[in-house]
Every structure is written in C-alpha cells, then in structure tokens.
C-alpha positions as CSV (number, residue, x, y, z in Angstrom):
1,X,-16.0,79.5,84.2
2,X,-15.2,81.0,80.7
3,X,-11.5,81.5,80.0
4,X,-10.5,84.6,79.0
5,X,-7.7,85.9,77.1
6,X,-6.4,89.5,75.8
7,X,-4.7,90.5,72.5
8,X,-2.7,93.4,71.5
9,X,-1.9,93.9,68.1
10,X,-0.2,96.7,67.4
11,X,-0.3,97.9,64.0
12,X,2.0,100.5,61.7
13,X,-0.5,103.2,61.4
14,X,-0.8,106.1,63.6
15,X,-1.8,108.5,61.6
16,X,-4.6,107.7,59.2
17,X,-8.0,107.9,60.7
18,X,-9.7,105.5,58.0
19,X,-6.9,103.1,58.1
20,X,-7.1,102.7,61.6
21,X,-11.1,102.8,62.0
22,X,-11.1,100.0,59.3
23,X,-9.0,97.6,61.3
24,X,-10.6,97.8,64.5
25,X,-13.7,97.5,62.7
26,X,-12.8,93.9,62.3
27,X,-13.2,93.3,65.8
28,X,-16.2,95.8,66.8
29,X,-18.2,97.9,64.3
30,X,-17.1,101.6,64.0
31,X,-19.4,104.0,62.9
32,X,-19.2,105.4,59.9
33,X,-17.1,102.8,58.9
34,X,-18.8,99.7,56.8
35,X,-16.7,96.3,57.8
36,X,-17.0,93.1,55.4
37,X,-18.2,90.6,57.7
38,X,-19.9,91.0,60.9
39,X,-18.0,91.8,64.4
40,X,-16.8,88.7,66.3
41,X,-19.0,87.7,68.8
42,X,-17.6,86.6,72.2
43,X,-14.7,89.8,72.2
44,X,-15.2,93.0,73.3
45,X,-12.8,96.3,71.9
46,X,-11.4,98.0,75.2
47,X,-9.1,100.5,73.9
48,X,-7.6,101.9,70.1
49,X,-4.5,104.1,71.2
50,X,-2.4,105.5,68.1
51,X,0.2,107.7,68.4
52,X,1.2,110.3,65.5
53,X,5.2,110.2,66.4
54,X,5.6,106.4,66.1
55,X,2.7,106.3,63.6
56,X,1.6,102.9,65.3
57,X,-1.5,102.1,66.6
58,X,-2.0,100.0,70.1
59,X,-5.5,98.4,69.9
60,X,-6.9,95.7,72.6
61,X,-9.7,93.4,73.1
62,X,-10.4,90.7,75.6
63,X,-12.8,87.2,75.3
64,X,-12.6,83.8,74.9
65,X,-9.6,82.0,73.6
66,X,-11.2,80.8,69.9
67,X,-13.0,84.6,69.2
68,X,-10.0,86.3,70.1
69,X,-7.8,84.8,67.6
70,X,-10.4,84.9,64.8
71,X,-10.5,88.7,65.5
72,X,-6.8,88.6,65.7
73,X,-6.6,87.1,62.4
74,X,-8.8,89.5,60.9
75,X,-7.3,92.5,62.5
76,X,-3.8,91.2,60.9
77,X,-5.2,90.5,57.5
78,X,-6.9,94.1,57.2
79,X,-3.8,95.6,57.9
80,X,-1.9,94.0,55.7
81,X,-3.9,95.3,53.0
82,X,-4.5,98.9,53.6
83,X,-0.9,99.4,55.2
84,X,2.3,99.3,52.4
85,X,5.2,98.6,54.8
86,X,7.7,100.1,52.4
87,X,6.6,103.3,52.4
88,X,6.0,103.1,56.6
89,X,8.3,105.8,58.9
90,X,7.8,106.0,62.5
91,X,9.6,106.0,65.9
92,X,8.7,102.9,67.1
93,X,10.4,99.7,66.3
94,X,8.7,98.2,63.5
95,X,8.6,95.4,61.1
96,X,5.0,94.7,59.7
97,X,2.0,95.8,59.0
98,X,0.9,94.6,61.9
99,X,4.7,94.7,64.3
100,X,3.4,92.6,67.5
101,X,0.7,90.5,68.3
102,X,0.7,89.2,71.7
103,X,-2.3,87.0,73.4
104,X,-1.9,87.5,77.3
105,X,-3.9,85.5,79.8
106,X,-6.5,86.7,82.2
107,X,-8.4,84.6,83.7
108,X,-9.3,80.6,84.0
109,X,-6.0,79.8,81.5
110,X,-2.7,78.9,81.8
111,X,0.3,80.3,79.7
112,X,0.9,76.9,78.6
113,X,-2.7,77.0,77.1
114,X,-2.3,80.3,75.7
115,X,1.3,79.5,74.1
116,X,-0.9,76.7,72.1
117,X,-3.6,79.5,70.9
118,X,-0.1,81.7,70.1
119,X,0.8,79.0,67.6
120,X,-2.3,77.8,66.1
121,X,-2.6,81.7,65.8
122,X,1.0,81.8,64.2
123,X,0.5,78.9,61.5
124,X,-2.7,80.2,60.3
125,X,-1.4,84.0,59.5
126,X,2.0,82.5,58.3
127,X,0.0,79.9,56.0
128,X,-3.3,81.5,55.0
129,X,-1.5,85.4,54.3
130,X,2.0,84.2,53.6
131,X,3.6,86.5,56.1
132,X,6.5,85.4,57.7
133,X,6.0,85.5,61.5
134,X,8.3,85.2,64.5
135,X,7.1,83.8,68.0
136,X,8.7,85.6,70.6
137,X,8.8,85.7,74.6
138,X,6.5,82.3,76.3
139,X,5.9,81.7,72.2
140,X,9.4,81.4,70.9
141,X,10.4,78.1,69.6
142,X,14.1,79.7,69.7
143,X,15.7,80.9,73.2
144,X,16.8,84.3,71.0
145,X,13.9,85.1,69.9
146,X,11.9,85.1,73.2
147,X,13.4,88.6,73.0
148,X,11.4,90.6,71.1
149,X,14.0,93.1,70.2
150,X,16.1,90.1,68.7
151,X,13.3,89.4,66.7
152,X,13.1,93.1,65.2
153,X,16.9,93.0,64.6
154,X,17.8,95.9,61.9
155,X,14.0,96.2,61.8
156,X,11.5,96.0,58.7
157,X,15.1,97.6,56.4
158,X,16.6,94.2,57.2
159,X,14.2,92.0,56.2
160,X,15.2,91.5,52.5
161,X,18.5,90.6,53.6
162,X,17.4,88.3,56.2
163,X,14.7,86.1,55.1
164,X,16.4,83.0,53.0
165,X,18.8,82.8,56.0
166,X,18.8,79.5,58.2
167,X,19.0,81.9,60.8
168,X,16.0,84.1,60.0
169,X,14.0,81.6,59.0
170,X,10.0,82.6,60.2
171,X,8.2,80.3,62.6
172,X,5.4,80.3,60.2
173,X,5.5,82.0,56.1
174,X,7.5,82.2,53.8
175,X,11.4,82.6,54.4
176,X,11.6,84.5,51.1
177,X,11.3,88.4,50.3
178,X,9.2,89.3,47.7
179,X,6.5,91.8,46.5
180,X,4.2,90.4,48.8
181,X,6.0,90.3,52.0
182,X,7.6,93.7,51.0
183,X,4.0,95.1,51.6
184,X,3.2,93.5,54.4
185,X,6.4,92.8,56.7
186,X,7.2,90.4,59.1
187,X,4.6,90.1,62.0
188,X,5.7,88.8,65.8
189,X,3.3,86.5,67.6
190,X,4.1,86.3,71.6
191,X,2.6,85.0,74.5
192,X,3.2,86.8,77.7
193,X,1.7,87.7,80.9
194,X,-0.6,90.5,81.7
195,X,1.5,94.0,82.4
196,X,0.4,96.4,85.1
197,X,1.2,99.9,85.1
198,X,1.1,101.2,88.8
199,X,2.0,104.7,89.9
200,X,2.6,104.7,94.2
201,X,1.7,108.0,95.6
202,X,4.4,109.5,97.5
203,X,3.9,111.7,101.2
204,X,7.3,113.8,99.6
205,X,7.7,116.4,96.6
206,X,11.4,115.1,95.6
207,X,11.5,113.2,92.4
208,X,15.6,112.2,93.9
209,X,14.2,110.2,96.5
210,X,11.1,108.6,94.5
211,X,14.2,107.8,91.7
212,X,15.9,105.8,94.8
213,X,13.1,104.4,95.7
214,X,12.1,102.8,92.2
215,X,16.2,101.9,91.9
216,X,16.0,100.0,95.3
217,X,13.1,97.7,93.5
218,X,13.2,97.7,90.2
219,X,14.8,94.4,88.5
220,X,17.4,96.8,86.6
221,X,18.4,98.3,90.1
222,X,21.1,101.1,89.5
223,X,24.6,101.4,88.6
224,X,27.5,100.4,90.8
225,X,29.9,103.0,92.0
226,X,33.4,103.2,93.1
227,X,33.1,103.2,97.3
228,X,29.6,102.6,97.2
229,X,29.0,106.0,97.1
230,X,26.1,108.1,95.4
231,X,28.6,110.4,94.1
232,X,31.1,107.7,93.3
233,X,32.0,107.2,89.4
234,X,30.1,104.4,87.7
235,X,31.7,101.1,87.6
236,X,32.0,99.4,84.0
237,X,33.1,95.8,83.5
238,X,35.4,94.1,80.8
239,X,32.8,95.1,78.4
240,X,32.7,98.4,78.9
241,X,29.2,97.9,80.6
242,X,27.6,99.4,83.6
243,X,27.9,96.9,86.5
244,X,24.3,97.0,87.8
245,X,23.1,96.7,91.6
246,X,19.8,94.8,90.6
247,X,16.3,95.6,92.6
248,X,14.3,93.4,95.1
249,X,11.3,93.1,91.8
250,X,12.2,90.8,89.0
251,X,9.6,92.0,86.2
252,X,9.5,95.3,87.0
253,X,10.3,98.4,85.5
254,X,10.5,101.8,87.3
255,X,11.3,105.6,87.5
256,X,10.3,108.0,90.0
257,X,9.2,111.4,89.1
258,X,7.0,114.5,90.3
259,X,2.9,114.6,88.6
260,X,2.0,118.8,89.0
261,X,-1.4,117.6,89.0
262,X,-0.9,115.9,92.1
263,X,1.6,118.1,93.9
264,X,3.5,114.4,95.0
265,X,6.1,112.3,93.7
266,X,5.3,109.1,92.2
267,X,7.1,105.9,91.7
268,X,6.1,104.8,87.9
269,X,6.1,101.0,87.7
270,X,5.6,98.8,85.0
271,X,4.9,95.2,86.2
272,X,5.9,92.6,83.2
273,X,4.7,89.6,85.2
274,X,2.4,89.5,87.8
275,X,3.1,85.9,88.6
276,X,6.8,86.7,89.1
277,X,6.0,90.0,90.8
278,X,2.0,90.0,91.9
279,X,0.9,93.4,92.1
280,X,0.4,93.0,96.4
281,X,4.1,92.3,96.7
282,X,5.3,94.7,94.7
283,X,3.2,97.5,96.6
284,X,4.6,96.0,99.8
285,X,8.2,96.6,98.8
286,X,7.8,99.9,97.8
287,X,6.6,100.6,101.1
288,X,9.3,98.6,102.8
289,X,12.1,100.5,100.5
290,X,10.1,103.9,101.4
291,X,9.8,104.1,104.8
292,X,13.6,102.7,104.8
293,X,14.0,106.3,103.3
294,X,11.9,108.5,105.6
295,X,9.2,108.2,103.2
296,X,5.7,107.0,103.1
297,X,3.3,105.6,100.3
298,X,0.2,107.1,101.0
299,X,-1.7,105.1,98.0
300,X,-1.2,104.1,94.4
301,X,-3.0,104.2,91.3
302,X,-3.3,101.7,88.9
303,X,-3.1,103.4,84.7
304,X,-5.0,101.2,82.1
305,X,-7.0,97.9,83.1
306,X,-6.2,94.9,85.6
307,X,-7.6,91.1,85.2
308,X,-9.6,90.4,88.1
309,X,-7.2,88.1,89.6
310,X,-5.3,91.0,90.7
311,X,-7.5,92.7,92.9
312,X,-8.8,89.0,94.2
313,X,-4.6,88.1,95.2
314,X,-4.1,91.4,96.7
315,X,-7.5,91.1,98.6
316,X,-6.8,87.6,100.1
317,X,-3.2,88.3,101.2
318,X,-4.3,91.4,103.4
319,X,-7.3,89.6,104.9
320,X,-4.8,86.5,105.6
321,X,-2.8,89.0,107.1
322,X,-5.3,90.5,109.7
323,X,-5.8,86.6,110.3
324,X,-9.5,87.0,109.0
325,X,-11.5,84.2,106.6
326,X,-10.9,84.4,102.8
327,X,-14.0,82.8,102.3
328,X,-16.2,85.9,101.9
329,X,-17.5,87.4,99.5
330,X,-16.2,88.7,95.6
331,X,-17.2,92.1,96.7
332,X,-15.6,92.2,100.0
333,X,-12.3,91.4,98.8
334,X,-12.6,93.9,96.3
335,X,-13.0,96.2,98.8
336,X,-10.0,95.2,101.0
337,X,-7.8,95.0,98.1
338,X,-8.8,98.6,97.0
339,X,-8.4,100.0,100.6
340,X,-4.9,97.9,101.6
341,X,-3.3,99.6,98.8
342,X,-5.0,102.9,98.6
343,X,-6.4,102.4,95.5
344,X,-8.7,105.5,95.7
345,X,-6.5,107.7,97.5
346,X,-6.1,110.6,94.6
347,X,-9.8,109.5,93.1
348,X,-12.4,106.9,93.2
349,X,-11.4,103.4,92.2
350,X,-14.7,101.4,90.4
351,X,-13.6,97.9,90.0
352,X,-16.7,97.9,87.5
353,X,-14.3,100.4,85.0
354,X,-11.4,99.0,85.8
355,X,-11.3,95.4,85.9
356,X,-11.7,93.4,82.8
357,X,-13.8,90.3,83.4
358,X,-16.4,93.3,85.1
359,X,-15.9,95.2,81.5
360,X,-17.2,92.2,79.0
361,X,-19.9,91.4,80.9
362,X,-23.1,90.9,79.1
363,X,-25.7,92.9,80.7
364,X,-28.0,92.9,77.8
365,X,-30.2,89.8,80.0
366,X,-31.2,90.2,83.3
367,X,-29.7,87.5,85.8
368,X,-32.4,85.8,88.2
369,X,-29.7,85.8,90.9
370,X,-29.4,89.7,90.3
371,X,-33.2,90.4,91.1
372,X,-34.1,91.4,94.6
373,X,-35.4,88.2,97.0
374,X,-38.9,89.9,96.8
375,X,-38.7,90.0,92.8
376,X,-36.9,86.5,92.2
377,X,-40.3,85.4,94.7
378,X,-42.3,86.9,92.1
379,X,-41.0,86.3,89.6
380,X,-41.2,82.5,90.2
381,X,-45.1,83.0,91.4
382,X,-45.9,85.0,88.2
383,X,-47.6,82.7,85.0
384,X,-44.0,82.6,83.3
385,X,-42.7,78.7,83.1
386,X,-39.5,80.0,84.2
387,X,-37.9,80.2,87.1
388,X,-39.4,76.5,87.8
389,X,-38.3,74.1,90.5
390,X,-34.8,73.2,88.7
391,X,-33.4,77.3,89.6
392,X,-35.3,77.0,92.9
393,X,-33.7,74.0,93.6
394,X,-30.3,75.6,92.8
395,X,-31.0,78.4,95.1
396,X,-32.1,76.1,98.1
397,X,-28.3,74.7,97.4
398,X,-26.9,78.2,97.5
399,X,-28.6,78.8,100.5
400,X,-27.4,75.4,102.6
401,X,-23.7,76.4,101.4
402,X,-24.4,80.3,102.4
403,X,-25.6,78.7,105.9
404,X,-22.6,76.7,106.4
405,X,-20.0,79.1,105.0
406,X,-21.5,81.8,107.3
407,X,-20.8,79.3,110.4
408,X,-17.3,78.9,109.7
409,X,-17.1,82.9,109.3
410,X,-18.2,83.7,113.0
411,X,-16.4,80.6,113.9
412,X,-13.0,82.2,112.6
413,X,-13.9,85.8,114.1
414,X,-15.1,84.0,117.3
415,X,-13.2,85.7,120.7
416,X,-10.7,82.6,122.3
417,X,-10.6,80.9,118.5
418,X,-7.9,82.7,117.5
419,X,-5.7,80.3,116.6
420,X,-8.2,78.2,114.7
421,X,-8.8,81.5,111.8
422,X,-6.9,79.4,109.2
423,X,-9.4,76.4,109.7
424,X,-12.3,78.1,109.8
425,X,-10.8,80.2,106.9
426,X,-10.8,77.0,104.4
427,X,-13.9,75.3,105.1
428,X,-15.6,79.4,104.3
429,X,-13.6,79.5,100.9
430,X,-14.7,75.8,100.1
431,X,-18.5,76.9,101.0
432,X,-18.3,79.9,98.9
433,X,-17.3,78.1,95.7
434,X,-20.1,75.8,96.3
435,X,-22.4,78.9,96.9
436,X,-21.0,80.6,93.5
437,X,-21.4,77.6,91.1
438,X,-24.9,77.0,92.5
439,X,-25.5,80.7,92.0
440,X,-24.8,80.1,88.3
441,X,-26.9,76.7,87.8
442,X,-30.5,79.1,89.5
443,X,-30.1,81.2,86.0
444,X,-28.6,77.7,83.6
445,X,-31.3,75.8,84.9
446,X,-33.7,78.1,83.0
447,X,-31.7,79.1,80.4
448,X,-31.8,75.0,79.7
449,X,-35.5,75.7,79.5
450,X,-35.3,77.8,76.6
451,X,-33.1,76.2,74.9
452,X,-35.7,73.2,74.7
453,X,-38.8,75.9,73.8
454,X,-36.1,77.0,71.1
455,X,-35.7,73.5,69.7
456,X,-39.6,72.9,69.8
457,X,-40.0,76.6,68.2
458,X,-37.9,75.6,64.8
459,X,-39.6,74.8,61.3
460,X,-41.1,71.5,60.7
461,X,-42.7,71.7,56.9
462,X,-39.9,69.7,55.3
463,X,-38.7,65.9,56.2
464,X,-35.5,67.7,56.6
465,X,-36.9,70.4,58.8
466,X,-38.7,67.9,60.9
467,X,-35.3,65.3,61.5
468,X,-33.0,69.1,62.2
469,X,-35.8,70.2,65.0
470,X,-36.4,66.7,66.6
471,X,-32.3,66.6,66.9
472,X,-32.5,69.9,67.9
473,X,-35.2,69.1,71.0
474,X,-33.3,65.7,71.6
475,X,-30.0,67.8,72.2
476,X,-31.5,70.6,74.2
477,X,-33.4,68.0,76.5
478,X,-30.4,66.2,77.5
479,X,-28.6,69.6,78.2
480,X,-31.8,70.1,80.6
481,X,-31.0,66.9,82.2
482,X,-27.5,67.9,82.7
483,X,-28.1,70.6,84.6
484,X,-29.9,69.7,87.6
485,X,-28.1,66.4,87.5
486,X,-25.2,68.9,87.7
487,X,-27.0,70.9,90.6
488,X,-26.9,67.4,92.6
489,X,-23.7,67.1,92.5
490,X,-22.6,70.0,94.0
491,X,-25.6,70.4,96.3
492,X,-24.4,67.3,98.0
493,X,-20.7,69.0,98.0
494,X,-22.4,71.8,100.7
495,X,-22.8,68.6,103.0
496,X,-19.3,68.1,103.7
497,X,-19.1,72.4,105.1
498,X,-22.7,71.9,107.0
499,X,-20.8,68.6,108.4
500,X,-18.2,70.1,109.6
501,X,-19.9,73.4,110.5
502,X,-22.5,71.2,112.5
503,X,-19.2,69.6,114.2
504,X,-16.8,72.0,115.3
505,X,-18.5,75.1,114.7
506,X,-19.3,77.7,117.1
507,X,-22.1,75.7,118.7
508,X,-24.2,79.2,119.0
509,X,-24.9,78.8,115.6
510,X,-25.4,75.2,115.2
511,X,-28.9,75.4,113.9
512,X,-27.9,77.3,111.0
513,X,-26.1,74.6,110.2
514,X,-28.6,72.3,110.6
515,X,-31.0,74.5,108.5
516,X,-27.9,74.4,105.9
517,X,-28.4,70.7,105.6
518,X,-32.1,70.9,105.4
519,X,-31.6,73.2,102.2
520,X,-28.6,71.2,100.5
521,X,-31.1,67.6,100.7
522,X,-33.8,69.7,99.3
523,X,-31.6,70.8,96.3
524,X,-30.7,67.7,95.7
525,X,-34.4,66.1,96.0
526,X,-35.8,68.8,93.7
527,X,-33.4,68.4,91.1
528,X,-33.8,64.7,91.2
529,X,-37.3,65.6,90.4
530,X,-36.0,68.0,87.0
531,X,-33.3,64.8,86.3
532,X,-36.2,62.5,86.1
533,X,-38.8,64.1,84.1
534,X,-36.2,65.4,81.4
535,X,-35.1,62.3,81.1
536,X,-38.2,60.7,80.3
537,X,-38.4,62.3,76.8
538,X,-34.7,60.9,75.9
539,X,-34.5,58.9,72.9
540,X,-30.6,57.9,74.4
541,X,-31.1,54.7,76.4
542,X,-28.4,54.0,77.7
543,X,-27.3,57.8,78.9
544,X,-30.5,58.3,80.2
545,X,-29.6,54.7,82.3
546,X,-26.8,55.9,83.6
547,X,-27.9,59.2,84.6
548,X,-30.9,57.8,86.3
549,X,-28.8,55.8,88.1
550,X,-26.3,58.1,89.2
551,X,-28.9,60.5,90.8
552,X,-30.3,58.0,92.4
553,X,-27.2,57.4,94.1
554,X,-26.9,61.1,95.4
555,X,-30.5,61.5,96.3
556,X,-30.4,58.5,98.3
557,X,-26.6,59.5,99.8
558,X,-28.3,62.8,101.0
559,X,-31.0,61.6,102.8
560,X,-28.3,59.9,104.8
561,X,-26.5,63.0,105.3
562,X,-29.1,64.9,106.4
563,X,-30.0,62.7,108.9
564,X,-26.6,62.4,110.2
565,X,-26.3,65.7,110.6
566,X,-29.2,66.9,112.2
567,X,-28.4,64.0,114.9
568,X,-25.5,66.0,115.3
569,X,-27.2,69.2,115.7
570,X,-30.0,68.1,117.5
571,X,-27.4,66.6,120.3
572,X,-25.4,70.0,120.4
573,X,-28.8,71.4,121.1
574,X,-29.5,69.3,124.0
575,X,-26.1,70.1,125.1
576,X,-24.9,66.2,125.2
C-alpha cells in the first residue's frame, strides 16, 4: 500500500498572478507558464487558493513521502526567489517567503514517520538555501515552538533582532540576519495531522442556539459567568483572563451561524486532529448536544477534501453499531459512512471528488481487476501474453477468500446468531484483506511481465549496453518470481477463513466454502507453476534455492489443507 502524505506551503504572495503560477509550476505544469525542470512525478496539485487581503497564497498537493518533499523543496526555493520579504504587507501572520510548510499524514504513515520527512525536509531548506527555519507543532524540537504563533513572534519585523539570539536560534540555517535572509525570511516546517472542516446542518433558523451548540463542544467551550447564568457577567481570573467552560471535543474549533443559501443554521467546525477527535465522534456529539437543546442535525457537509480513512472510521463504527460485519466491501462502507452522517443531505456527496487517495489515482492504465468478468475472460483468451496464469492464479485466490468472506457475512446476518455478529464480523474483515491484496497481485503479476519484455527490449550494440540490459532482465526476472511466490503466500492465508467458514459457518453454505478452498489450492498450485519457470532463468543461486524451496513448502502445506477441509465439508454435507 503506498503511503501518502499532504503538504501545505503557504507562500507570501496573494496578489501576483505570475508569481504565484510560477511556484505551483514547480509541482504541476501551469499553462502558459514555462517551469525549469520537469513536474514531480508521484504528486498531484489539488488546490492554489490566494487571497488578495493577506496577500498569501494556500497551495496543496498530496503523494508519496519522497516526491512530496522534493516538490516541497522546490516550491520553497522558487519563492524565495521571486518573493522580496522586505517589501511583503499583508494580513496574515507572516515571516518568509514561504510562512508555513506543514507535511500532514493520510494514509499508510504514522506521524512519527512524517515528523522524520519534516526534518530531513527542514535540514535540507535550512542547509541547501540558507534559510533559517523553525519546526513547529509534532516537528518542534522545542516545547514553545510546537506553537506556531510562538514561532512567528513579532513576525517577519522581528527577525533582525532575533536571529543571533540563543533563544531564536533556527532548527536548521543560519542564525544570522543578513541580505540574504532579509529577502527570504524565516520559513516554519510542521508536522501535523489532517484538519477537517465540517459544517452540521441544523433543523432551526437561530444562529443563538447553533452558537450554544458549537460552545457545548468545542475544546475552547465558552466563558464562565457569575451564577451560571447566560446573562451573568463574565468571570476573569488573577490574570485578568476569561475563565473558560471547555467543550466535550478536544481539537475542535467551532461557531454557529445562519448560510441564506440554505435557509438553516449551521454549526462550523474545524477538526485539528482526527485522531484526537475522529470525524464520527465529533458528528455524534453535536447530535447528542443538539437534541439536548430541542434541536436536530439533519446532516452535515464536509468543505475541502478528507483522507480516506475518514469515511472508512465513520463507516465501520455505524455498521458495528447496527451489530452488522465490517468485513464488506470499500464501497459499502463508503456508503454507510455518507448516509449515517448525512453527508448528501443539502447535495450529492461523490467520495470520487472528495476523497484524496480517489483524487491521485492514476487512471491513465486500465486495471485487469476493473474490466467486466466477460472482458477479463477475453481478454485472457485473446493472442496477448498477458493476463497469463500468474494474474489468473491471483484471481482464483481472490475468489477462495471472496467465498469464505461471503460465509462469514450471512453467518453474522444469520436469524438466532445474533450474538455471534462480532465473530463472524472478524473472520469477513480478515477475508477481505486477503481478497484486496490478491486483487492487486491479478494486475502486478502482469505488470512483472513487462517489466521483463522491458528489460529484453533495451539496446544491446555496446559491451556496456549488453552487461546494463542483461542486469536489467536479471532484475526484472527475479521481481517476476517475487510475485507469484508473493501470491502463495497469501493464497494459503484464505485457508485459515475457508477453515473456519467450513467449521462454524452457517452450514447452508458450506459448499461455498469448500469451493473457497478448492480456489485458494489452485492459486497457490498455479503460482507455483510462475515461481518455478521464472526461476529457471536466474543467474542467483542461492535466492533462487531458497525460493524454490520455500514454495515448495506452501504448495505442499495446501494440498494438505485442502484436503482437510473438504473432509470437513464433505461430513457437514452428510449431516455427520
């Protein structure tokens, strides 16, 4: 699974057109606009949003860890030299060319991980442009300065006063002001977690009550007053400070107010961490703190994009919650995720333009696993090499762990089994894994096949030529082996689901179990078959030993299974 992260420089230009266009060309071509070097491949450019008043632009892309940084890098370094910081006025907080840079993660990576990208990130601007840069919130190497305000105190003004200080001293750059840094400012490199913007629709015109409503939950809460009454005067400590009543939601930020286009009140949220506050349990405490008041949330809308984890989260907690199986599919959870929270009650909700993983997917080459059953059958009959018998033998896999995974499905939903939902419920999510990784190896499996016609297509006229394509083929061959050795493995994973299926199942569908088995040993067999013969043309002894041996091993440990189970099935059958 690729791990994806998102980055969101914003830069000190609002304003100028050609400025802006030139930056973001760095990360995807503009037209009109000629960039230096090429766009980076692997990230995709989801939104440029300037704003005249602040005269700062918000610009975001998403991809893999390594891309993302390179773009960010370049994105910084263009705007260090097209933007003069001492000549920059705006609204906005600001103290650099490029103010904040912040990597957020979205899917298949921890913070941890992305703190590490956040420095390497760090060291390289501070060392390679020789601006001095601050790592604030999950990035900060000082507990101050995990605020980001603290880090833009007396802003880009205070800077030449500042740097040559212990106290200012930059994570990365120089500590020392000069005509360099004068131009470009001091940049802030963060790590945080994905924010969600999330307006709940309101059954009530009064923005008073949606303003309680978003008090009652939001981490701020509202002001204590003398007798604990609304109209009571606001109570100040020895500071001088409001005493605050704080909210149910850490990480959350809300108002409540009335949208004309709508005709309702909304409460606005902003949602700072979804693994403090996930976007499910938020929705159900606005609901809670609503109907507490006489008021109802009728749906919400979420403003801007969401990582797919999101929607996923939401989905499993409501189908946990009618006591049905998580382990169906990506889709269907979609679904009850968008319909629990009423996420197309004031228009459609499209996951497909909404969520981000859907957003960066490449769709310039068709997926085998996308065709129709009639076409994939085609396909496979037509005089094209590929699909061969390694993707088939994937999809016989998908198909065992399908069969089983459907099994414990009607065995959770099964009238009298009530109380056994939760069991059935794992052994589907388990199958459905299996299902999705095999899904991926039918399409891998012949994408390893070209790789090897690439290898045997390359130039061969020079000694030089001939050693780079014979590594080339070497390299690509062993990948080929990998795969359906990798299609094995977790082939023979289905037989622990069909085991259990073929066990304590609903014994009306027993069969289909035992059909699930006879699938799983045939993936394994035919990619034994792929294994062996891409394996022969190794030069690598001693891997293509131990690989031999290996699937061995797992062919001969699913023959065994098989049989096993369809002893079981067969005695279910017979009713013994």
């Amino acid at each position: 699974m690729k791990q994806l992260i998102e980055c969101v420089p914003n830069i000190s230009e609002g304003r100028d057109k050609n400025i802006i266009d030139q930056v973001t060309a760095e990360i995807e071509k503009v037209e009109g606009v000629t960039a230096e070097i090429e766009k980076v491949e692997g990230v995709k450019l989801l939104d440029v949003d300037p704003g005249m008043t602040t005269n700062r632009t918000v610009i975001t892309f998403v991809g893999e860890p390594e891309p993302v940084c390179e773009a960010a890098y370049r994105v910084v370094k263009k705007a260090a030299e097209l933007i003069d910081m001492s000549q920059h006025h705006g609204a906005h907080p600001r103290q650099g060319a490029t103010d904040v840079c912040p990597l957020i993660p979205v899917s298949n990576i921890t913070m941890e991980e992305v703190v590490e990208y956040a420095h390497k990130l760090g060291k390289r601007l501070g060392d390679e442009l020789n601006i001095p840069i601050y790592c604030y919130e999950e990035a900060a190497y000082i507990k101050e300065r995990r605020n980001l305000a603290y880090c833009r105190t007396g802003e880009y003004e205070s800077l030449s006063s500042r740097l040559g200080t212990e106290q200012w001293k930059p994570d990365f750059g120089p500590n020392e002001w000069n005509e360099h840094v004068a131009h470009t400012g001091a940049t802030q490199v963060g790590a945080r977690d994905f924010l969600v913007a999330i307006n709940y629709n309101l059954n009530t015109t009064s923005t008073r009550r949606a303003n309680a409503i978003a008090f009652d939950v939001r981490e701020k809460g509202r002001p204590m007053r003398e007798g604990g009454k609304v109209t009571g005067k606001p109570m100040k400590d020895e500071n001088g400070k409001p005493i605050m009543i704080p909210g149910t939601l850490k990480a959350t930020k809300a108002i409540g107010w009335f949208i004309e286009d709508y005709g309702i009140a909304q409460v606005s949220m902003n949602i700072t961490n979804i693994s403090v506050s996930p976007v499910h349990v938020c929705f159900e405490e606005v609901c809670a703190k609503a109907a507490a008041r006489g008021v109802r949330v009728t749906g919400c809308e979420i403003v801007g994009l969401v990582p797919k984890k999101v929607l996923m989260d939401a989905g499993r907690f409501y189908l946990a919650k009618q006591q049905r199986s998580l382990g169906v599919s990506e889709e269907e959870i979609m679904k009850i995720a968008i319909k629990s929270m009423g996420l197309d009650d004031l228009k459609p909700f499209d996951p497909k333009e909404k969520v981000i993983e859907y957003l960066i997917e490449d769709h310039s080459q068709k997926k085998l696993v996308d065709m129709t059953c009639t076409g994939f059958a085609n396909e496979t009959a037509s005089e094209s090499p590929a699909p061969g018998g390694g993707s088939i033998s994937a999809y016989m896999g998908a198909l065992g762990a399908s069969l089983a995974t459907m099994v414990a499905n009607l065995s959770s939903h099964k009238p009298g089994w009530d109380e056994r939902w939760e069991e059935f419920s794992n052994w589907a999510v388990k199958g459905q894994a299996i299902k999705d990784e095999l899904l991926e190896l039918v399409d891998e499996d012949t994408n390893a096949f070209n790789k090897i016609m690439d290898a045997f297509g390359l130039p061969k006229k020079t000694d030089e030529e001939k050693a780079a394509r014979s590594a080339a083929i070497q390299e690509a061959t062993k990948y080929a082996t990998q795969v359906p050795f990798r299609t094995m493995k977790v082939a023979f994973k289905a037989f622990e689901v069909v085991r259990a299926m073929a066990e304590t199942g609903n014994p009306n569908s027993v069969t289909d179990a035992g059909v699930g088995a006879l699938c799983a040993r045939s993936a394994v067999m035919g990619a034994h078959l792929n294994v062996k013969i891409n394996a022969s043309s190794l030069k690598d002894e001693a891997f293509k030993a131990e690989i031999l041996k290996e699937a061995a091993e797992i062919e001969a440990a699913a023959l065994v299974q098989e049989a096993e189970i369809l002893q079981i099935v067969n005695k279910v059958i017979a009713g013994e």
